[in-house]
C-alpha positions in Angstrom: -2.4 -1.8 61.9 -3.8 -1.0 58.4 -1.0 -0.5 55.7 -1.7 2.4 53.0 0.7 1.6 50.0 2.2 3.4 47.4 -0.8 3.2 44.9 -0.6 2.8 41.0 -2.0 5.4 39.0 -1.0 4.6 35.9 -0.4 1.7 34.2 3.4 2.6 33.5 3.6 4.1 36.8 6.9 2.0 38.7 7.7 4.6 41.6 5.9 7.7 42.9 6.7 10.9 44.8 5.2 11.8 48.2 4.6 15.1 47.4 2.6 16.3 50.1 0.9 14.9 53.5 -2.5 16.3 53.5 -3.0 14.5 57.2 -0.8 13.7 60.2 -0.2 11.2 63.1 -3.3 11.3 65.5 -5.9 12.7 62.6 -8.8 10.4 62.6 -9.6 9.3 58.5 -12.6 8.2 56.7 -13.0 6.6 53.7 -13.0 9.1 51.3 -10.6 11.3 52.8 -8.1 12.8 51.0 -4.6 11.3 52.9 -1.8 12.7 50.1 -0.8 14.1 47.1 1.5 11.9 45.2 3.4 13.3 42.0 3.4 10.7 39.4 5.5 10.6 35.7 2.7 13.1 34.5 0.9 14.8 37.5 -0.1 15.3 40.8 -3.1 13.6 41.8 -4.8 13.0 45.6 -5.1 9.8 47.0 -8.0 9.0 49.0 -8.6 6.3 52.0 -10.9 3.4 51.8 -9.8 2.6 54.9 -11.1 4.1 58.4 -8.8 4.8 61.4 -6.5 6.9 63.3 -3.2 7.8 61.2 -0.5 6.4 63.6 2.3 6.5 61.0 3.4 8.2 58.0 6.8 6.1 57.1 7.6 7.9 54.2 8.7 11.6 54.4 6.7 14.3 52.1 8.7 15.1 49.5 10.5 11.5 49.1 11.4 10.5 45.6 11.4 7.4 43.9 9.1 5.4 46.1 7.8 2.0 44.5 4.3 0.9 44.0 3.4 -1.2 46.8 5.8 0.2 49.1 4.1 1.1 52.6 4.0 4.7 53.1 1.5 5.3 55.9 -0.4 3.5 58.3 -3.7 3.8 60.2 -4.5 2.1 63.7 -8.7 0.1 62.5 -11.1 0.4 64.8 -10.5 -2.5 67.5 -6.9 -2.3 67.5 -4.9 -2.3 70.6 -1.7 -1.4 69.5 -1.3 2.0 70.7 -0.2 4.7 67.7 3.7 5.1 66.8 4.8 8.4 68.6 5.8 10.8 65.2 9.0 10.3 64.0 11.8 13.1 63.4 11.6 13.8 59.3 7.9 12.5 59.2 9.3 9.0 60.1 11.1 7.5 57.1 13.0 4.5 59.4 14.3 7.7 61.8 14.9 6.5 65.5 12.1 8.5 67.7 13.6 11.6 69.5 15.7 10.5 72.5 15.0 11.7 76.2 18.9 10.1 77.1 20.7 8.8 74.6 20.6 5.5 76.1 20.0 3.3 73.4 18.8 0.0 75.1 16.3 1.9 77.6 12.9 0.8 75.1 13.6 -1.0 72.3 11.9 -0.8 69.4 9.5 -3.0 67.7 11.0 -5.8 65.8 9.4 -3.9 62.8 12.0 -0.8 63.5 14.7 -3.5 64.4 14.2 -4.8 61.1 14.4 -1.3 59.3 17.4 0.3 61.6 19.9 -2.3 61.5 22.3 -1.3 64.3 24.7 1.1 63.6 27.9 0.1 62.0 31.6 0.3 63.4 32.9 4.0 62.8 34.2 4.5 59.3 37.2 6.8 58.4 36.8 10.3 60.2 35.8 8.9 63.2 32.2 10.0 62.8 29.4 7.8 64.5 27.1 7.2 61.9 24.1 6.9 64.7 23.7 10.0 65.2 23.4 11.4 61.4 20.2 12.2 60.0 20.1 9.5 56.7 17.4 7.2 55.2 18.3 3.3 55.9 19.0 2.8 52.5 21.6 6.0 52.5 23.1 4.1 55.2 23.1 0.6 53.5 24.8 2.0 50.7 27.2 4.0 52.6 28.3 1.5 54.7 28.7 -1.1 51.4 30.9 1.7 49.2 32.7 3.2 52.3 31.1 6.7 52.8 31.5 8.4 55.7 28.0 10.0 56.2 29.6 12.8 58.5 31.1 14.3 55.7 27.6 13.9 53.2 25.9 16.9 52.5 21.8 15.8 53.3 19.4 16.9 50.3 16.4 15.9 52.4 13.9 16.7 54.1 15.7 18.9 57.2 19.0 17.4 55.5 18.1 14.1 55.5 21.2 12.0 53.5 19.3 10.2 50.9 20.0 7.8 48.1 21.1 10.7 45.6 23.5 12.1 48.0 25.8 8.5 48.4 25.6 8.3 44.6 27.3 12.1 44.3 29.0 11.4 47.2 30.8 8.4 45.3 31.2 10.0 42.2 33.2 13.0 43.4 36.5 12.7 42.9 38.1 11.9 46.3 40.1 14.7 48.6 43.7 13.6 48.7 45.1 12.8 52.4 45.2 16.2 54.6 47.7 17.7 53.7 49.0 21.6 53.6 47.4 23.7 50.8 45.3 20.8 50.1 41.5 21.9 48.9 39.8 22.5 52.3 36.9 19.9 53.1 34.4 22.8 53.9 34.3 23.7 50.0 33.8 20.2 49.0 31.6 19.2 51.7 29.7 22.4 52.4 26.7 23.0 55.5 23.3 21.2 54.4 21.1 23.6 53.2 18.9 25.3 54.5 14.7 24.3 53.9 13.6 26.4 50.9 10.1 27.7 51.5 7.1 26.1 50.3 9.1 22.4 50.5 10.9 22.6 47.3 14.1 20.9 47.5 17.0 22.1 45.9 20.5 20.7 46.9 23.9 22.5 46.9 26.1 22.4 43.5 29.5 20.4 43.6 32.5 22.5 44.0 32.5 24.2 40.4 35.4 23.9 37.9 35.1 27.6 37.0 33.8 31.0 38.3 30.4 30.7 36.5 27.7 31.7 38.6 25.0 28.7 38.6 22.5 26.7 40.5 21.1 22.9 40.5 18.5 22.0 41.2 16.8 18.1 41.3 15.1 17.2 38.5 11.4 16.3 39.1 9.2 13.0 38.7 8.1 14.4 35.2 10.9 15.7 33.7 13.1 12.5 34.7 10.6 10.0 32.6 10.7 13.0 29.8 14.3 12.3 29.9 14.2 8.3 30.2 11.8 8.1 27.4 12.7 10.5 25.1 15.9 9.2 25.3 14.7 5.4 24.5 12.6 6.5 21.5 15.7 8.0 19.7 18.0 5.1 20.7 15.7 2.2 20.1 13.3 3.9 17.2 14.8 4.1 13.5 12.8 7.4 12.9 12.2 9.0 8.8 11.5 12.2 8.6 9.4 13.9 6.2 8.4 17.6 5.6 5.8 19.2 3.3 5.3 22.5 2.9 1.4 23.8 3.3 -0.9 26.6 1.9 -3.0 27.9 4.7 -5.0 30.8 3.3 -8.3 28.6 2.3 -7.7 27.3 5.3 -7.4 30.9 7.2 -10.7 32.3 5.7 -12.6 28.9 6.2 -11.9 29.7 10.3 -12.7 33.1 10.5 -16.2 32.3 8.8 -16.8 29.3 11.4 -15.9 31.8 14.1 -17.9 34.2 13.3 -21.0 31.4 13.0 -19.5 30.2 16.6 -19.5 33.3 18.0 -23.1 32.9 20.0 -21.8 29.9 21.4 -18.5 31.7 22.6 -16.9 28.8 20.9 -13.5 30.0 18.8 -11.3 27.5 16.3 -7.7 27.9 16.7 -5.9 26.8 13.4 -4.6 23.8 15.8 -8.0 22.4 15.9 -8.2 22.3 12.6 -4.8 20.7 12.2 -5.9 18.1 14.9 -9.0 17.2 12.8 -6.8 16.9 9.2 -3.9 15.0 11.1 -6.7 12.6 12.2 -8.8 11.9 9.0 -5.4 11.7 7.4 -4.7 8.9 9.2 -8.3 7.1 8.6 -7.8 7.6 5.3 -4.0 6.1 5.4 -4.8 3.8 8.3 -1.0 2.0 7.6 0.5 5.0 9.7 -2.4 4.6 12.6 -0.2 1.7 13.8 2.0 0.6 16.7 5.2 -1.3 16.7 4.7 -4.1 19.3 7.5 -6.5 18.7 7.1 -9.6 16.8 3.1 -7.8 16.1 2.0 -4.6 14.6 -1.1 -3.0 16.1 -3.8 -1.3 13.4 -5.9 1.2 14.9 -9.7 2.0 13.9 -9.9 5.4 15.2 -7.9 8.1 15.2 -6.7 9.5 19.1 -4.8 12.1 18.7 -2.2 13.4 21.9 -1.4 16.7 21.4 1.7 18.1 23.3 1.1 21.1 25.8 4.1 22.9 27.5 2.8 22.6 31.1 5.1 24.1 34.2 6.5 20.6 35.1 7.4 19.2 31.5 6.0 18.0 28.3 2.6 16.2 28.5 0.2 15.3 26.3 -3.8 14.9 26.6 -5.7 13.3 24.2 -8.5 14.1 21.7 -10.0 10.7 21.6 -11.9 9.9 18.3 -10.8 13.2 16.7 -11.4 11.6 13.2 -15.3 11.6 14.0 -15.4 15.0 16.5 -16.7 18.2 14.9 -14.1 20.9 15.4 -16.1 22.9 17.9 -16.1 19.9 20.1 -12.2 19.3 19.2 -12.0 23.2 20.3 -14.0 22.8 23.6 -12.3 19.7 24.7 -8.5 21.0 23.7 -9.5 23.9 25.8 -10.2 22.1 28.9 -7.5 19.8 28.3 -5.0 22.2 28.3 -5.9 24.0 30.9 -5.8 21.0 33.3 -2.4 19.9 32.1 -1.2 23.3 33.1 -2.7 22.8 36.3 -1.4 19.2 36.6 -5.0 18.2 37.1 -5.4 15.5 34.2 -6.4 12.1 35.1 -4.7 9.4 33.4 -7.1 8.1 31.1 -6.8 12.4 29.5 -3.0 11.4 28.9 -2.5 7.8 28.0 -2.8 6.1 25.1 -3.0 8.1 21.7 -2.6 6.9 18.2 -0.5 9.3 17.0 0.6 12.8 18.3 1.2 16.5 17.3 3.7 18.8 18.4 2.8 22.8 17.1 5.5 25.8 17.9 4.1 27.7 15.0 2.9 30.5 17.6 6.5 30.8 18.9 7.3 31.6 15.2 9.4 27.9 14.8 9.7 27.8 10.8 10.2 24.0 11.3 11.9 21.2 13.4 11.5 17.2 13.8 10.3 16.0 16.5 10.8 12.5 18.7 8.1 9.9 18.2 6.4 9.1 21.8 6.6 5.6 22.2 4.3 2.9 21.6 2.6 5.3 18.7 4.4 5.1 15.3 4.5 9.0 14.5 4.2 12.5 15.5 3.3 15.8 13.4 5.7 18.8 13.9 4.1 22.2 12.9 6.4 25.5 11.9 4.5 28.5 11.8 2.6 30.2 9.1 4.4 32.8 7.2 4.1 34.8 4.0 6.3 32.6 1.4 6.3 32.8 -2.4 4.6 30.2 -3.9 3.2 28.8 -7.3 -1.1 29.3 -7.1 -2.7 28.3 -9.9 0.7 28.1 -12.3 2.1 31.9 -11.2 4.0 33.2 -8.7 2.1 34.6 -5.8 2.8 35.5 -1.8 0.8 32.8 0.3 0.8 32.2 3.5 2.5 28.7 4.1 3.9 26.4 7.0 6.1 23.8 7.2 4.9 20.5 8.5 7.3 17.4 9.5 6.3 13.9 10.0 8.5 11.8 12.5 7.6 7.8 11.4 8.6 4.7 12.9 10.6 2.9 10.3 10.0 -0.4 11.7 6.0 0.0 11.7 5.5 2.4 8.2 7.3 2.5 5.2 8.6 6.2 3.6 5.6 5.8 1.0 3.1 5.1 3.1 4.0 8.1 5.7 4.3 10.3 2.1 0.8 8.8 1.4 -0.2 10.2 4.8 1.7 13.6 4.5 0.0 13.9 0.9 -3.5 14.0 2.5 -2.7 15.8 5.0 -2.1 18.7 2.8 -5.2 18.1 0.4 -7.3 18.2 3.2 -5.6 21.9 5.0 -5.4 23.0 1.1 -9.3 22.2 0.8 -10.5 22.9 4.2 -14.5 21.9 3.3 -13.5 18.3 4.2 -13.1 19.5 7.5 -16.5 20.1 7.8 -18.0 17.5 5.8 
């Protein structure tokens, strides 16, 4: 037999999500073939073979969660090989017994592989429920057994309601039912029926008994919104951050774009004022290279060029593709590639060489009319540029009063890795160069 493993398709990548089998058991592969899609911390992406044989196994379940690089997920029976292909397994085969004729356990036993996965069942636990016959990954089991769940009364979250890791966990954080009793809170409203497959495969599992009457629904979160949440969440605990805000006239700016669009137009090429920012934000930093750094411990890491990650609200979460070597891009190539880039994170098509690295990132919710905000530094870079939108202020032009149009801008720094006067340097030119736009274009 030929193990396929969960791959790594990322550096950072630790576990994966099976999202969908694009072959089954008895489907003859190539190398080449497309076997699965797996959902990473920032996208789906297929997985091909460079294997060739017959798929006699998938042993993890499409839509399983959480599995680890390296972890076997499929396997295929090589040319050659004698061992005649598994019979498929109820659930897509994720350590499941095979379906039964009798239930006569000892009639064919199973390979000392399956042995080895399906420990045998263990003593009844309190209910009186035989734990055999419930549909639940072996770790569900493992961890039932050790913290003294009774899987009968687990709702399953699963795949046809599979009890999986996240259901013991609830399961043992509910507070426990009192002893039977009369008027005690039934069982059915604490443990209600599994339910039922929503179409399309998305799993959603059934709320916990609510403390009020509010209607509501949960639902799991997914592979990219839980790293959003673990990382996000490390950046504001471990990351000192400074904040600093300028406010910036965009009317030079404003007329500079509508002239290069209009020279742009043959080539059905069109400047967003976020291209421009991109461009500014990067020669800003070439020109203050002490805030194109990274904090790396007991080291600080000085960048030569200027990547920029710019953050695009895609329907799974946050991500960011990258403008690399913005600093020396003209901003109808910055245009053309933020285009495409977007339009693949939306489609959760980017590859991950579009979404990782970055020397520094930006963060625009001017066109949802945001005045300003500060927003969280994405670890390893040392800042991030918040944009407010662009808005007819008062302001001082050339020693009087006038109405200009002006937006607020925020820089989020990394105290550790740059000092408040050197991300003020930064912010300062920043400004000078939206203020005088020619240096855009230089």
């Amino acid at each position: 037999m030929i193990d396929i493993t969960m791959p790594a398709l990322s550096p950072t990548m630790e576990t994966g999500t099976v999202s969908k089998w694009l072959v089954k058991v008895g489907d003859t592969v190539k190398s080449g073939d497309v076997l699965a899609e797996i959902e990473t911390d920032k996208a789906t992406m297929e997985v091909e073979s460079i294997d060739e044989g017959v798929v006699a196994e998938l042993v993890v379940a499409a839509g399983t969660e959480g599995v680890p690089v390296g972890q076997v997920i499929m396997r295929l029976q090589g040319e050659g090989d004698s061992s005649a292909p598994l019979p498929e397994r109820e659930g897509s085969g994720v350590g499941t017994p095979a379906k039964p004729a009798p239930p006569v356990v000892a009639a064919a036993p199973e390979p000392a592989r399956v042995v080895a996965e399906n420990p045998p069942p263990a003593p009844p636990v309190a209910g009186g429920e035989k734990e055999g016959r419930v549909n639940a990954s072996p770790l569900a089991r493992r961890l039932a057994e050790a913290k003294g769940v009774a899987l009968g009364s687990v709702t399953g979250s699963g795949p046809n309601g599979r009890i999986v890791r996240a259901d013991i966990d609830a399961a043992v954080a509910k507070p426990v039912a009192a002893a039977p009793a009369p008027k005690a809170v039934p069982v059915a409203a604490e443990n209600p029926p599994p339910t039922p497959p929503v179409p399309g495969g998305e799993k959603k599992v059934a709320a916990p008994a609510p403390t009020s009457d509010i209607p509501h629904e949960v639902a799991k979160l997914g592979a990219v919104r839980k790293i959003i949440a673990k990382r996000l969440t490390e950046a504001k605990q471990t990351i000192p951050h400074i904040y600093l805000t300028v406010d910036v006239r965009l009317d030079a700016l404003l007329k500079l774009r509508g002239e290069l669009n209009a020279a742009l137009e043959p080539r059905k090429i069109k400047l967003s004022v976020n291209d421009l920012i991109i461009k500014a934000l990067a020669l800003a930093l070439r020109q203050v290279p002490k805030c194109n750094v990274s904090f790396a411990g007991d080291n600080l890491i000085s960048y030569s060029r200027a990547d920029i990650s710019v953050a695009v609200a895609a329907p799974s979460g946050l991500i960011t593709p990258i403008i690399v070597g913005a600093d020396g891009k003209a901003v109808s190539q910055i245009a053309t590639e933020m285009k495409a880039l977007a339009e693949k994170a939306r489609a959760g098509k980017l590859q991950p060489h579009e979404y990782q690295g970055g020397t520094a990132s930006l963060s625009n919710l001017g066109m949802f009319g945001i005045k300003s905000f500060d927003a969280v530094i994405n670890p390893p870079q040392a800042m991030i540029l918040a944009v407010g939108a662009g808005e007819q202020r008062p302001y001082v032009v050339g020693g009087a009063l006038a109405i200009a149009t002006v937006m607020s801008v925020t820089g989020s720094f990394d105290h550790r890795a740059i000092d408040g006067a050197d991300g003020a340097e930064l912010m300062s030119a920043f400004k000078a160069l939206i203020e005088n736009p020619l240096g855009l274009v230089a």
